[in-house]
N, C-alpha and C positions, 0 to 999 in steps of 0.2 A: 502645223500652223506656224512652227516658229520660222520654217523655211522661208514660206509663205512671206512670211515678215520681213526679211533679210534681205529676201529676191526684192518684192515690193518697196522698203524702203530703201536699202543700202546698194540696189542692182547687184547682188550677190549671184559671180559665175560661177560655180565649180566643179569638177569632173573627179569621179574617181579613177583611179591608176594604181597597177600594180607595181610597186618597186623592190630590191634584193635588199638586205641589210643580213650584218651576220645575224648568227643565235644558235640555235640547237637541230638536230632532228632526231625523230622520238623514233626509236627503233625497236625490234625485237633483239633483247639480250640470248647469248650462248644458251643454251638449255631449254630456248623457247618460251613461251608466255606462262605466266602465273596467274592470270585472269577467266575469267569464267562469263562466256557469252552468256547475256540476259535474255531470258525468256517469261514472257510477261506471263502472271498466274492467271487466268482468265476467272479464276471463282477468289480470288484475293478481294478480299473488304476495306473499306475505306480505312484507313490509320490514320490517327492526325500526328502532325512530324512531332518528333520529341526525341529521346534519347533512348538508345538502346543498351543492349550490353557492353561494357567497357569503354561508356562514353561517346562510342559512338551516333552520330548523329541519325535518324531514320529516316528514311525516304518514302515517298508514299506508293503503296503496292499501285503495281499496272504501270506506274508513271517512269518515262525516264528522270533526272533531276541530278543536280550534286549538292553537297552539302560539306559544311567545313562547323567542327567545333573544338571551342579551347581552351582548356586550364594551365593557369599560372599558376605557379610555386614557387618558393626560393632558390628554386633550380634551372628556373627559366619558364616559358610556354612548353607545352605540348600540343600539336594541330594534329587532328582525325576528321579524316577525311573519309566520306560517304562519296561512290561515285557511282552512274548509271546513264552513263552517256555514251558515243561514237568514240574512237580514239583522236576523229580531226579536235573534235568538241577539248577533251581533254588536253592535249596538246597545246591549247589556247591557255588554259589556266595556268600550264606551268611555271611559266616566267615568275608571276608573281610569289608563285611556292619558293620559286628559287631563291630567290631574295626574299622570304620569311625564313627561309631554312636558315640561313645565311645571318640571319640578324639585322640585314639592310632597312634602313628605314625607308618608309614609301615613296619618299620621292625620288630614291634610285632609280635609271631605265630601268624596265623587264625586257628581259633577254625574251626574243623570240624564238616561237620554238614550231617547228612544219612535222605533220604525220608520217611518220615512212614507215611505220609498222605492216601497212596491208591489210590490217584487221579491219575489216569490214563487220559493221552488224555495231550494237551494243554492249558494251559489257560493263559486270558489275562487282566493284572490288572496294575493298579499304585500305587506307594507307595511312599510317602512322609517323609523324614528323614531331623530332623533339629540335625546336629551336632556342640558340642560345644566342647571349652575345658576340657579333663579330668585331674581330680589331679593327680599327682605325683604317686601319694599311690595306682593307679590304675594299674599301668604299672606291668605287671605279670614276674614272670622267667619264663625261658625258659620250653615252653612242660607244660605249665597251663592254663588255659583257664578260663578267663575276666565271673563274672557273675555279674554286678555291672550296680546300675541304679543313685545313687546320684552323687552330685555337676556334673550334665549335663544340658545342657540347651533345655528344648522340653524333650516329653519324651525320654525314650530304646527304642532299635529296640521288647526286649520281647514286652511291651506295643503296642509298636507300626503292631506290625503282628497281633493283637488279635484285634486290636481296626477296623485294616483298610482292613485287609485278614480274618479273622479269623482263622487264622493261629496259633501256637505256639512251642515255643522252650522249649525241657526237658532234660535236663542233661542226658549225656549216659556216660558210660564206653569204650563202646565196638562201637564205628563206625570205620567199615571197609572202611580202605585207598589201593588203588594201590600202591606199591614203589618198584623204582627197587633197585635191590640187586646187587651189581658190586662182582664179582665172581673173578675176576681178572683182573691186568690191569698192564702193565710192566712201571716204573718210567721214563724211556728213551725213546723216539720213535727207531724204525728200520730204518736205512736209507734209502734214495730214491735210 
């Protein structure tokens, strides 16, 4: 509807386009994966989400889904992470982890991050993020992207994917983003 609107009043053109910008690509680490393809229970009963053992978050049987949950202490956040998705799927939420891991406040870029794992299919794993404050000197410009593991409390999320997924993050150039392109758009609405 709201498209709708924009086109109709504002002549809104726009196209989407793929373009490169740096960020990561999510690989399989030395030793191979530490994740465990999902197989749906087919006799699994409804759960309603809540918390599980050790605070983790619970996902509902049959369903794919992620889930993220967090306690704070005087020692900082703790993020546990419930996950039940594709690795493309995953790969999209890292960024933002990354900069939680990091202590970045939200309106930091999220580093992009492309699948090059291979892992086809679902899978289902937890991951454990203690987040601390990051210094000053870490806070990046604009359109740069965060590779820093000192003055944090717990390890990096780098560390922490290899340790706990066998997972890992590599510096890329070229990860292809979706963006739209606004082709045109008139400053005034048309009247009703």
């Amino acid at each position: 509807m709201l498209q709708n609107l924009l086109a109709s009043r504002f002549h809104l053109a726009l196209h989407h386009e793929t373009k490169t910008f740096p960020g990561f690509d999510l690989v399989v680490a030395t030793g191979g994966p530490k994740v465990k393809e999902w197989v749906p229970d087919p006799n699994g009963a409804a759960v309603p989400p809540g918390k599980e053992e050790q605070e983790f978050p619970r996902l509902q049987p049959g369903q794919p889904g992620f889930a993220a949950g967090f306690s704070t202490g005087q020692e900082g956040t703790v993020i546990r992470l419930t996950n039940r998705q594709s690795m493309d799927q995953f790969a999209i939420r890292i960024g933002p982890l990354l900069n939680a891991s990091l202590g970045l406040p939200g309106d930091v870029p999220k580093p992009r991050v492309a699948d090059k794992t291979g892992l086809k299919g679902i899978y289902e794993f937890r991951l454990t993020i203690e987040q601390g404050a990051a210094p000053a000197a870490v806070l990046p410009p604009a359109n740069e992207i965060v590779d820093v593991s000192s003055g944090l409390r717990g390890e990096s999320l780098f560390t922490l994917l290899q340790k706990q997924l066998g997972l890992k993050l590599v510096k890329a150039k070229d990860v292809p983003v979706d963006v739209l392109v606004i082709d045109h758009m008139d400053k005034a609405p048309t009247e009703n």
